[in-house]
N, C-alpha and C positions, 0 to 999 in steps of 0.2 A: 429742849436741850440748850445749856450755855453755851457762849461762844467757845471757853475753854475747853469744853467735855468734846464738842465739835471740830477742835484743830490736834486734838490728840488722839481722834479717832481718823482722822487724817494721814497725821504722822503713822499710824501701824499698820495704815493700807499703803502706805508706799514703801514704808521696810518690808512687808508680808510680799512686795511687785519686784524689789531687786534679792529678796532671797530665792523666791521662785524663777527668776531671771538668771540665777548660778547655774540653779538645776540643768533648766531649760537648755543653755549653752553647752553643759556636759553630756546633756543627752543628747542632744545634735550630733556631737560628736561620736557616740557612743562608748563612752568612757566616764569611770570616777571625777569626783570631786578633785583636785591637785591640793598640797598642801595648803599653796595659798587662796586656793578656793574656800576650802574647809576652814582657814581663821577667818577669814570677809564672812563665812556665814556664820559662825560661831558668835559672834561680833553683834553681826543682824537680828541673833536670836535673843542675844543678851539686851539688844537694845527694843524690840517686841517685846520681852517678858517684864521689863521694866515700865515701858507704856502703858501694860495692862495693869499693874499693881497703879498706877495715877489713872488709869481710866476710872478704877474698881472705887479709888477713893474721890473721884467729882459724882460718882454715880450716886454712892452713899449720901454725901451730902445733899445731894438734888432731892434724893427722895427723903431725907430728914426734913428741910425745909419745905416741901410740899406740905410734909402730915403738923407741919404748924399751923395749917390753914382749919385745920380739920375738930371740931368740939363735939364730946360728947356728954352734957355736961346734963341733961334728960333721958339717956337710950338714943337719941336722931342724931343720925350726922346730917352736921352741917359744913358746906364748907366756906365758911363765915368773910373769912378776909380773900378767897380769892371772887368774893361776886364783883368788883370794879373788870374780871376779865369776862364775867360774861354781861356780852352786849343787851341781857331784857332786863340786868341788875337785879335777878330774883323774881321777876315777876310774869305771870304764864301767858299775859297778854296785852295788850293797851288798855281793854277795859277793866282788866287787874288794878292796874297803876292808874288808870284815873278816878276809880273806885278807893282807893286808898286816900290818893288828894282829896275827894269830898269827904270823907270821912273825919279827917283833920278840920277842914274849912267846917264842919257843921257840930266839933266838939266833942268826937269821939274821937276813941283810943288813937294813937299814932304808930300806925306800923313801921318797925324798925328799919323797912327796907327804905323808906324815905329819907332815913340820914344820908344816905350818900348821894340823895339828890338833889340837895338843894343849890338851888341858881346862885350863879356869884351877885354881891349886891349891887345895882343899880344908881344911879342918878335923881330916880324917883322914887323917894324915901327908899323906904324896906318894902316894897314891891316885889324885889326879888330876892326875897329873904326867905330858906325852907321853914323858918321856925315861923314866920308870918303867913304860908299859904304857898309861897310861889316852890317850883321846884322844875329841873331842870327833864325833859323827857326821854325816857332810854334809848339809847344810840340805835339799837336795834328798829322799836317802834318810829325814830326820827325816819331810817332809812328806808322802811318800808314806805311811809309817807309821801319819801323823794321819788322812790320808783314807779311808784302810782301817778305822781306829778306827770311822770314822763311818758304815758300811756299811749294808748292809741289815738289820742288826739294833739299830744303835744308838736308843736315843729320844731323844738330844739335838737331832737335829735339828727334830723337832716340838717342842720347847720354846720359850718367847720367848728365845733365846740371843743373849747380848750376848758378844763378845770385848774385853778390857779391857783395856790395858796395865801398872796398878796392881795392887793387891792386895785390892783393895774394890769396891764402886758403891755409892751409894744412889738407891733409885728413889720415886720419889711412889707413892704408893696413894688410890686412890677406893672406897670398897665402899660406898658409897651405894649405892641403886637407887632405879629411877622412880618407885616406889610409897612409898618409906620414907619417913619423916619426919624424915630430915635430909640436907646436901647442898643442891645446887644444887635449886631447886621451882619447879616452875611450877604459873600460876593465872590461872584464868577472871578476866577483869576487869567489873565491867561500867562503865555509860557514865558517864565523869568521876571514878570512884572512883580513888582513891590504891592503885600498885603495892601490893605485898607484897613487900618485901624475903628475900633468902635467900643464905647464901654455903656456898662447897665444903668440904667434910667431909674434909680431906686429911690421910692419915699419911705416913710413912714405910719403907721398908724398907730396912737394909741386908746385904747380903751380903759375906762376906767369901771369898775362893778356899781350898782347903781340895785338901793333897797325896795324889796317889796314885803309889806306886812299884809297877812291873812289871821287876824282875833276872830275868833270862832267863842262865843260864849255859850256855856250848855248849863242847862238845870241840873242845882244838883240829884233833883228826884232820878231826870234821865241816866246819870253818872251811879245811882245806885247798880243802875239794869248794866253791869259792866259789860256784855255784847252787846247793846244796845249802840252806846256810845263808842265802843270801839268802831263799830260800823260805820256809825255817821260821821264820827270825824275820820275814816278812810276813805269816804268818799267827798265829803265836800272840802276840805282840806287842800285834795289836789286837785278836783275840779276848777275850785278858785285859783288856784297859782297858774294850772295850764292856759286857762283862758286870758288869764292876766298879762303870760306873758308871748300868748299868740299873739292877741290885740298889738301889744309892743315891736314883737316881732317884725308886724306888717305896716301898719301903722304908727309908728312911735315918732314924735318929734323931735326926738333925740335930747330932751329938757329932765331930767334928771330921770330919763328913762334909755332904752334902745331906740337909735336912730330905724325906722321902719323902710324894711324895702322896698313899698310901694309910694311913700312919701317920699324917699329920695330922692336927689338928682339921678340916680342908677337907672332909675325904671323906665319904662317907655310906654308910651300910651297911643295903641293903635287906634285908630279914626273909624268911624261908621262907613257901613257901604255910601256911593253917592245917595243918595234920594231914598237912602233907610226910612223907613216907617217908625213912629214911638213904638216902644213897648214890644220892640220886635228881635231875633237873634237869626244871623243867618251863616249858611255854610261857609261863605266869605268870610266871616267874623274871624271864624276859628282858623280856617286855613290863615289866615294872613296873622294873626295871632302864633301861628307855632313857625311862620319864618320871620319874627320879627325875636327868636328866641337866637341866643349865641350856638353856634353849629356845636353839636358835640355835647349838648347838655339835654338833650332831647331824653336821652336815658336817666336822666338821673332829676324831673322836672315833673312836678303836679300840677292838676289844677282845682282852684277853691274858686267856688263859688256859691252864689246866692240859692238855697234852697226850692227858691222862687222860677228859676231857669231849668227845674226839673221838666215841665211840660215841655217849653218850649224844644230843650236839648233831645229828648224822645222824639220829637215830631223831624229831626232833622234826617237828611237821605242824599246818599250820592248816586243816585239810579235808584235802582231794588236794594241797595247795600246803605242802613242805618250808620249814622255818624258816631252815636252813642251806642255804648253797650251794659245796661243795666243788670250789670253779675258782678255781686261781691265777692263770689268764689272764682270767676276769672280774674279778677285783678289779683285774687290772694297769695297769687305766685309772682306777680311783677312788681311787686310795693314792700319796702320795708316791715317785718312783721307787725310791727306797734302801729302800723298805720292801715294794717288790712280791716280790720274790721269797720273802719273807720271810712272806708269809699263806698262810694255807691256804683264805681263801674268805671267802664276806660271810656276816653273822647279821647281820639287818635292816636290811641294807643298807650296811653298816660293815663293814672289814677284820676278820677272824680271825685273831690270830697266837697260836700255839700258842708257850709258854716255859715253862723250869722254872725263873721267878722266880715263875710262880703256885703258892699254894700245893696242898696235895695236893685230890685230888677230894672231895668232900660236908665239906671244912673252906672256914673265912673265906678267901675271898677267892683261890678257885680260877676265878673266870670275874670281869673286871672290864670296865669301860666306862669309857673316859679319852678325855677331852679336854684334851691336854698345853699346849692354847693359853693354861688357867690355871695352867701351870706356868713358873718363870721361873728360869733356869741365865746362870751367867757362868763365862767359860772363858776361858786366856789367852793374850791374841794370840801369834800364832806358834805354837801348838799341841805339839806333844810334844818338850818337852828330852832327848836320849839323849847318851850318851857311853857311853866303855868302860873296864873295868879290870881287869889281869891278877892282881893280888892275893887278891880273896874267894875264889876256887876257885884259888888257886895248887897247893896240897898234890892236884888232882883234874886237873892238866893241862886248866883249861877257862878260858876267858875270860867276862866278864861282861858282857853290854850290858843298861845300866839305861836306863829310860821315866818321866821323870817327866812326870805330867800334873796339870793343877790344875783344879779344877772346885766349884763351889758350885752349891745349887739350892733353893729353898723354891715352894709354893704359890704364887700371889698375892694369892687370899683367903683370910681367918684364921679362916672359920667358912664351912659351907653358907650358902646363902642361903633366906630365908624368904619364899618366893611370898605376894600379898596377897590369893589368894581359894582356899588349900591349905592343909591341913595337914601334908604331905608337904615339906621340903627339899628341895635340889636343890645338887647342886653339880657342876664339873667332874671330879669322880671318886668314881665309884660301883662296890661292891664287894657281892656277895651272901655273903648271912651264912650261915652252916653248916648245913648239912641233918642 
């Protein structure tokens, strides 16, 4: 529906609301229309029956130009020029459409639905030129891609994730606290004394999006088996981009990637027991691990670790009462959907996910405690740009479908934070120090 067809169906529900609004008033009362009731409405009605004859004619129009889309120029309709609104561009599935692209790259027929896919051109040569191979992937199969990116193993979700349509953000920052002596204060008053003035302590951050490419080159033999390759590039597609941008996430240098929250200044690194043994993990570890986390983030905080601390974390006990609790389907009600399948059970009452982004067992920072709510990622809208090209693996008989993704991410505090009756920090991410 146009906007015009839409403000004139507008206009004749709110004449249809004050003619019925005459009524209503005279039936209150229990009584006729009054003269000059009966012109207001008469008025009302002229100006409805009129809305309807310009309803009657944007309607006509609407559906004239729809059936322009429409050919039948063999017995089949098609309906030819509105496929730009559907998001698969015609085609019934990703191995349709990359089934199509090998078929051009190896010198057969060119199916027509490929016109309106071809990539804008490039800086390197004609690369991304449809009439040369390349061509740009339907919006539809792009976003399925993305949302797969984002699965059960991604942490971008548990991040404060902004989608941007620029290249930047900048966000305000507070790291005051209640306790510290700068920032917004408050203060006991007493009777007739003058306020105490105070004002907010505010910085800055900005982020800028920062590229990650995923070329996935495939045979064109494999691209003939159109489910074949739709498969395989749905899984390893987003497999590489999640892990890509976990590593980042947690680790990143901040060098033409995501500042990472355990390489940070933010993070905190609790100490081994005194006189810890190697190669060892103990109840201490963890208890002092989950107060060494900012009060109040305990609910919304995982913990990743080294696949290798599975023994050990079973073996742990506070009396008769086991530390870990090795049930995916207990956790599956206290963890973000996209993250349940993905734990292996609670340690104090917090998700378990075993990854080998942690590092190796009795080194830094093989069992960690995060709370990603102090972490903050900007991604951008519309999510994963793909397109194809038969060029880079020409000489290999295989086609190339490239994933660019863009993503930025830093801390949101620039230091732990300093409790007012502790000597211990505290921050949204806590990592245990080497045994």
């Amino acid at each position: 529906m146009n906007k015009q067809l839409r403000e004139l169906k507008a206009r004749k529900a709110a004449l249809i609301d004050q003619a019925s609004a005459l009524n209503a008033a005279a039936a209150a009362d229990n009584r006729d229309l009054s003269d000059t009731e009966l012109a207001q409405f008469d008025q009302l009605k002229a100006q409805i029956e009129e809305t309807n004859r310009k309803i009657e004619a944007q309607q006509f129009l609407a559906e004239q130009q729809a059936s322009l889309g429409v050919e039948v120029p063999d017995g089949k309709i098609r309906v030819s020029d509105n496929i730009e609104l559907d998001p698969r561009r015609g085609f019934s599935s990703f191995g349709d459409f990359a089934k199509c692209v090998a078929d051009v790259n190896i010198g057969n027929r060119r199916d027509s639905r490929l016109d309106r896919m071809a990539a804008a051109p490039s800086t390197f040569g004609s690369e991304a030129v449809g009439g040369d191979g390349g061509f740009a992937i339907p919006p539809q199969f792009s976003s399925e891609i993305w949302r797969l990116s984002l699965g059960e193993s991604s942490l971008i979700p548990l991040t404060q994730n902004t989608e941007i349509s620029g290249n930047s953000m900048l966000f305000p920052k507070d790291e005051s606290t209640p306790w510290g002596g700068n920032g917004v204060q408050v203060y006991w008053q007493v009777e007739a004394g003058a306020a105490s003035a105070s004002k907010p302590f505010l910085g800055s951050q900005t982020l800028v999006l920062h590229k990650m490419i995923s070329l996935v080159p495939v045979t064109n033999e494999l691209i003939q088996d159109g489910f074949a390759v739709g498969s395989y590039l749905s899984q390893v597609a987003p497999e590489r981009i999640a892990y890509k941008a976990n590593e980042a996430i947690l680790y990143g240098d901040g060098v033409g990637k995501p500042l990472g929250a355990l390489t940070s200044a933010a993070a905190v690194v609790q100490a081994k027991d005194a006189g810890q043994a190697t190669a060892t993990l103990s109840v201490a570890n963890i208890a002092n691990m989950v107060s060494r986390l900012i009060v109040g983030e305990l609910g919304s905080s995982i913990w990743i670790a080294n696949p290798d601390l599975l023994p050990p974390l079973e073996a742990l006990t506070v009396g008769n009462y086991p530390v870990f609790r090795p049930s995916v389907q207990g956790s599956a009600t206290q963890i973000s959907p996209s993250l349940a399948a993905a734990s292996y059970g609670m340690l104090k009452g917090r998700p378990l996910l075993l990854s080998e982004h942690a590092s190796a067992f009795s080194s830094k920072g093989d069992i960690n405690l995060l709370s990603l709510r102090g972490y903050r990622t900007i991604t951008k809208a519309g999510g994963i740009q793909t397109e194809t090209s038969m060029h880079l693996y020409f000489d290999a008989d295989a086609t190339a479908f490239r994933f660019i993704f863009r993503l930025n991410g830093a801390p949101i505090l620039s230091a732990p934070i300093t409790p007012p009756k502790s000597s211990n920090t505290r921050s949204h991410f806590v990592t245990l120090a080497a045994r």
